[in-house]
C-alpha positions in Angstrom: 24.1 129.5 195.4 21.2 131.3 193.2 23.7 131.2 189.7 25.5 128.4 188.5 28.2 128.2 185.6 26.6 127.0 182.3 27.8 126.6 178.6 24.4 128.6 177.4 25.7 131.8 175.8 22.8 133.9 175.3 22.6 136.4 172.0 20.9 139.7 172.4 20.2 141.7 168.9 22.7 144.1 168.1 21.5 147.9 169.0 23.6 149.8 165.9 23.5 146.9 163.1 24.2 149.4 160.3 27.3 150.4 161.8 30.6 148.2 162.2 32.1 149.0 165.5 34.2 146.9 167.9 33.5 145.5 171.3 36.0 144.2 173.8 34.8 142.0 176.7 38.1 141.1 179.1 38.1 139.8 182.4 41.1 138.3 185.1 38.7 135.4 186.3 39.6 132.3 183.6 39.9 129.1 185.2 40.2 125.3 184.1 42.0 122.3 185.7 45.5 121.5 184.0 44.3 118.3 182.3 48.0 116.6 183.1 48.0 117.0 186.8 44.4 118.6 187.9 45.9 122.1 189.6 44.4 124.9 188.8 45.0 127.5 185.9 44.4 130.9 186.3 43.9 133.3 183.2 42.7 136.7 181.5 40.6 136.7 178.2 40.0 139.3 175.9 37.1 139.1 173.4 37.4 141.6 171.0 34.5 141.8 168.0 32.6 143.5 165.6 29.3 142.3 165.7 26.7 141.2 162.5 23.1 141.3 163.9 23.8 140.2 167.2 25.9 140.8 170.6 26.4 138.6 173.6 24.6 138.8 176.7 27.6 139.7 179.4 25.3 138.0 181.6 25.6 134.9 179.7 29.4 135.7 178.6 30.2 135.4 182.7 28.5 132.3 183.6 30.1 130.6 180.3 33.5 131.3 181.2 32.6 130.1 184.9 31.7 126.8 183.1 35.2 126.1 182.8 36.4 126.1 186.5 36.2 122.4 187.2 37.1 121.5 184.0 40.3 119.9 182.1 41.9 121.7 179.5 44.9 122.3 177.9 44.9 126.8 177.3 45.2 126.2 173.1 41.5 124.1 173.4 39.9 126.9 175.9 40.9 129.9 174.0 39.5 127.9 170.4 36.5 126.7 172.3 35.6 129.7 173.5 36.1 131.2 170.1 34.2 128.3 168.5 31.3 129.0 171.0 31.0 132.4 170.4 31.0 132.6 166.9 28.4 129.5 166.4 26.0 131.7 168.9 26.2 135.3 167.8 27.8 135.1 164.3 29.8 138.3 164.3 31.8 139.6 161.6 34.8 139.4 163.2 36.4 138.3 166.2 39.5 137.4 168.3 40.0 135.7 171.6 43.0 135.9 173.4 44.0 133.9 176.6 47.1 135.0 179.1 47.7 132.3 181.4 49.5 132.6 185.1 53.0 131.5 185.2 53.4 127.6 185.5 56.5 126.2 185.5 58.4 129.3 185.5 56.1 129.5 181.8 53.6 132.3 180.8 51.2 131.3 177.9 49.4 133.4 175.4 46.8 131.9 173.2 45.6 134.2 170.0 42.6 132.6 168.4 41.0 134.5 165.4 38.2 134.4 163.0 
């Protein structure tokens, strides 16, 4: 396999810095491993922010999320992690990460994480 997942987020510099303006990165493909009994959880994330000098590379962005996959974690700790990633590696002025997670136990769950 020529990619593999990785916790590496790369920043790129932001093309319009003078200009506040929102960006919105959401895909279906969230994974992790229930920590409690090791099956599978399957999710969507939204990334909405407005960027400071610099933007994420969706390169980067895919393979991090990947990173998760084999992982255990409860959904509250991968929505803050992810927020907590993001903001330590592209600083931006604002931003929100939301997690909606597949039905388990007859259970949707929605994670809102904001800074």
């Amino acid at each position: 396999m020529p990619t593999q997942p990785t916790k590496d987020l790369v920043a790129a510099p932001n093309p319009r810095p003078g200009r506040d303006y929102e960006i919105r990165c959401e895909t279906p493909e969230l994974t992790c491993l229930c920590p409690m009994t090791g099956q599978p959880d399957f999710g969507d994330v939204t990334i909405t922010y407005v960027p400071d000098q610099q933007i994420v590379e969706l390169k980067s962005l895919k393979l991090y999320l990947w990173s998760f996959r084999d992982e255990g974690h409860f959904h509250e700790d991968v929505t803050n992690r992810i927020l907590d990633d993001l903001v330590a590696a592209i600083a931006p002025k604002r931003m929100t990460v939301q997690t909606v997670w597949n039905v388990r136990g007859g259970i949707t769950t929605t994670v809102t994480a904001s800074t």
